[in-house]
N, C-alpha and C positions, 0 to 999 in steps of 0.2 A: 321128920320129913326132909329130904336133902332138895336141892335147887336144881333149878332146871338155867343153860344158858342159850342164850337168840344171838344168832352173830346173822347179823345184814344191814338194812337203810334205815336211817332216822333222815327226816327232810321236813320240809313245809307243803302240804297238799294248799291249793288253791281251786276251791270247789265250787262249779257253775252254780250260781245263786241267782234269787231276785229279790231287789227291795224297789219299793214301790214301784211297783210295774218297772221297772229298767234292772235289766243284767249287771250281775258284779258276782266277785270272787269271794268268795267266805274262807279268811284264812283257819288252820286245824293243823296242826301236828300229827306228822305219817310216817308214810310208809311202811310197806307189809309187815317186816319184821318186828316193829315199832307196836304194830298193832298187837303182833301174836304175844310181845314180850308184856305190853301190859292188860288183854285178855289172861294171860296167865295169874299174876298178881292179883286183879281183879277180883279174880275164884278162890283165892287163898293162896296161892303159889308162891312161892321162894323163884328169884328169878334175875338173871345178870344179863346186862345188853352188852354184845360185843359188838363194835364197830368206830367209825370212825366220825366224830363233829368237827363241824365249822368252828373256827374264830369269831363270827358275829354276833347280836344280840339275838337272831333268831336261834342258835345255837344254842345261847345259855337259855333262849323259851323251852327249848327239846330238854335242856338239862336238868329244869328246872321242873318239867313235865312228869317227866319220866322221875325223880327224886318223890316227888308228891303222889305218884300211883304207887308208891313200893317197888319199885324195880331199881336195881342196883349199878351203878354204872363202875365198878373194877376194872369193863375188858373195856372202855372205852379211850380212844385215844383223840386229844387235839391236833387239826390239821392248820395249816395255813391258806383256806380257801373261803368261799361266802356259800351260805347253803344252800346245797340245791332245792327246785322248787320244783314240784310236778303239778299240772295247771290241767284238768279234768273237765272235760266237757262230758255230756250226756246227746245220745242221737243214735242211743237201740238201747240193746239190753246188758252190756257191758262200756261202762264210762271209757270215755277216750283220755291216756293219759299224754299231755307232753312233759318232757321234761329239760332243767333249765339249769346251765352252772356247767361251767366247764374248766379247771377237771371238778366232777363232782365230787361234792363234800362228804360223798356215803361211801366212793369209790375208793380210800386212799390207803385204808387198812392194812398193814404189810403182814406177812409170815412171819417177821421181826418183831413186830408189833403184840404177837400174840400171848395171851396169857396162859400157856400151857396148863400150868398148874390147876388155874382157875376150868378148865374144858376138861382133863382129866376128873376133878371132882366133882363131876354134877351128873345126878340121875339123867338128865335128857339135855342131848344136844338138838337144836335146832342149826337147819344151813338151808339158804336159800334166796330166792327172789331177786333182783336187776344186780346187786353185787356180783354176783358168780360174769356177768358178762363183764367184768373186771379183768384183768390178769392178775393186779396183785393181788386184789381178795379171793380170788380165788384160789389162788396158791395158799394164802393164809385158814381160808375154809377148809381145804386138801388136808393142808397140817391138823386144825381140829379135827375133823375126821378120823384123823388117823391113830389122833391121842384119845380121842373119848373112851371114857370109863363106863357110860352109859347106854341108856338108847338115843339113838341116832332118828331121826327126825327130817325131811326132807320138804319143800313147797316150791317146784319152779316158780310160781307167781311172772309168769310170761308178760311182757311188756311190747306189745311188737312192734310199737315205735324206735324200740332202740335195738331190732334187726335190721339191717342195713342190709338184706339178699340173703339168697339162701345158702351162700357157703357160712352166715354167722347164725341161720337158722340150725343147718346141721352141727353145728358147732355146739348150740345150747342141746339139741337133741343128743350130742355125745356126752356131756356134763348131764344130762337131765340121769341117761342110763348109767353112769358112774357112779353117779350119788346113789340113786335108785335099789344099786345092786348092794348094798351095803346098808340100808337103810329099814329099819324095825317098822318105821311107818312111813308113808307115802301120799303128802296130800297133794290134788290138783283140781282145776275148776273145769268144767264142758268144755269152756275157751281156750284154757290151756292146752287140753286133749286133742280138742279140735285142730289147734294150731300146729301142735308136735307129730298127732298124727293123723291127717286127715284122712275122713271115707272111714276112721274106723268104732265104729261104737262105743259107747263109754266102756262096757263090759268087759270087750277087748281088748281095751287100753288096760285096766286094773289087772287083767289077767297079765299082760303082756307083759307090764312091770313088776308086778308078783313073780313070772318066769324067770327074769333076770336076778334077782332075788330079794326083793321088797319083802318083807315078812307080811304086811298088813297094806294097802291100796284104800285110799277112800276118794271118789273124782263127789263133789258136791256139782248139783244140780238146781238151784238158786231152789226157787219157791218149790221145785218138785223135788227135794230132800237131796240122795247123796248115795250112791253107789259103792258097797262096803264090799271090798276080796280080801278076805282072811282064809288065815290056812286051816284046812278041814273041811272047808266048804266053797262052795258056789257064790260068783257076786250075786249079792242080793239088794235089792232098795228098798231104803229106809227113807219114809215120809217127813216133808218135814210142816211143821206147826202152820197153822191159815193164820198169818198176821196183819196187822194192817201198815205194810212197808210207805214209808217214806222216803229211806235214804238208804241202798242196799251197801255205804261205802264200808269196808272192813269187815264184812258180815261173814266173808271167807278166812278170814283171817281169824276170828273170832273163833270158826267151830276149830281152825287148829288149838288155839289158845286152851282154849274147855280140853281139847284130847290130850294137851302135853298137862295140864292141872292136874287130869284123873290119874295119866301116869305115874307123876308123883305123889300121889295119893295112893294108890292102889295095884302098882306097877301092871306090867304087859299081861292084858289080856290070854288066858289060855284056851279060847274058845269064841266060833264065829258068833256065838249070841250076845255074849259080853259085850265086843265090839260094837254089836248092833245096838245094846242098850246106852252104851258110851255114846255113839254116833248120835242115837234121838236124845239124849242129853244138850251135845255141843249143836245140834241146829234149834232146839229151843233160845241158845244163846243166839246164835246164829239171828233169828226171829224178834228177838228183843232188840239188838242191836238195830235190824232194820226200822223199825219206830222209832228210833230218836236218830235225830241229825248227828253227823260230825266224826264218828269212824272210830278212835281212840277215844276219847270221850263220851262214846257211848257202850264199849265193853262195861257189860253187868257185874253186880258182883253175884253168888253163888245162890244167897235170901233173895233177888232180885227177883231170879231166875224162878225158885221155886215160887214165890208169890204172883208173876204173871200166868204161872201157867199150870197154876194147883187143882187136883183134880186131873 
């Protein structure tokens, strides 16, 4: 089985909490990429983190995390910054995130920096999430992109906090269709869609970026499953698992994690059912995930999965 590599953010989530009866932050090891790279491992996967850490002690906790999940740090580079910190409140149905560190410590990854060699050899590249609104990582993503030997892998992971107006909203909406159009799979959440493009259905959205040339579209829709456009057929929705959530944080992140696993396992799907059975796969993770606290620390592993949800 060959490896899959995650180039984006590693960070410190700071997650609204309570202990006895008064508010506090429950610190956890993040960010989206972070998540996806060790959901992947998790399930069995071979798996390299590209990006860039901090100098601090939080930094060697990231490194030290991620060393201990099986996830390989080759593309990672040291910065001379403190990590950032994204500090998560809850007040609807999608956490609010701020975030904190300037320059950020996930932001600093150069095109120089990159390990060609290591993004050429790997079944599945992943690129995505608050990185891309970088300049230099994203020049540095552009270049993996352009080297990958594999499948290609996509997740805006939209942050609207760190849209400053709408000329840096169309700005992610041009990167979103860049990557989009080159990309085998294509994941995004309702909030995402919503935000990229509003007024328009999820349906439309999977179709629209399918058009552009996404081979595969999947918009997930929390506890009401996930909207799957693969070629041959029609977007169709796949159900996902009745769980008893607690903590939805990385639950998105997670069904990527399960779909770049399968990949490497079983490569690219040739047919819309596959897809669909892969899909009620990864929201069963998805669903486990939401039961325990903490986001990265509660990606399953593969026996997990099948024991909560056997039958």
């Amino acid at each position: 089985m060959g490896y899959a590599v995650v180039l984006g953010e590693a960070l410190v989530d700071l997650l609204d909490a309570e202990c006895d009866g008064r508010p506090v932050f429950r610190q956890e090891i993040g960010g989206g990429p972070l998540n996806v790279a060790v959901g992947v491992a998790r399930l069995g996967g071979r798996v390299q983190f590209v990006g860039s850490l901090g100098d601090d002690v939080l930094a060697d906790r990231i490194r030290a995390f991620l060393a201990d999940a099986g996830v390989g740090l080759d593309g990672t580079v040291t910065v001379p910054a403190a990590t950032a910190l994204a500090v998560a409140t809850h007040c609807g149905a999608e956490p609010d995130f701020r975030f904190y560190g300037e320059p950020p410590s996930y932001g600093l990854l150069t095109a120089d920096d990159l390990d060609v060699g290591l993004v050429a050899g790997a079944e599945v590249l992943y690129c995505g999430s608050i990185v891309l609104l970088r300049p230099a990582v994203l020049a540095a993503a552009r270049r993996a992109w352009a080297a990958a030997g594999g499948l290609r892998v996509f997740d805006p992971n939209v942050r609207p906090r760190l849209l400053d107006g709408p000329a840096a909203l169309a700005g992610l909406r041009a990167t979103v269709a860049e990557f989009a159009a080159a990309a085998h799979l294509v994941r995004l959440s309702t909030a995402d869609a919503e935000l990229l493009y509003p007024d328009e259905p999820v349906e439309g959205v999977a179709t629209y970026l399918r058009e552009l040339g996404a081979a595969t579209v999947v918009v997930t829709l929390g506890p009401a499953g996930a909207v799957v456009a693969a070629a041959g057929g029609d977007p169709v929705r796949v159900p996902a698992p009745k769980v008893r959530a607690v903590d939805a944080t990385g639950a998105g992140d997670s069904v990527m994690g399960a779909l770049i696993a399968d990949l490497l396992v079983d490569g690219e799907p040739t047919d819309p059912a596959d897809w669909h059975r892969r899909v009620a796969f990864a929201l069963r993770v998805a669903g486990l995930v939401c039961e325990t606290p903490g986001g990265a620390v509660a990606m399953p592993t593969r026996a997990e999965v099948l024991r909560r949800f056997a039958g």
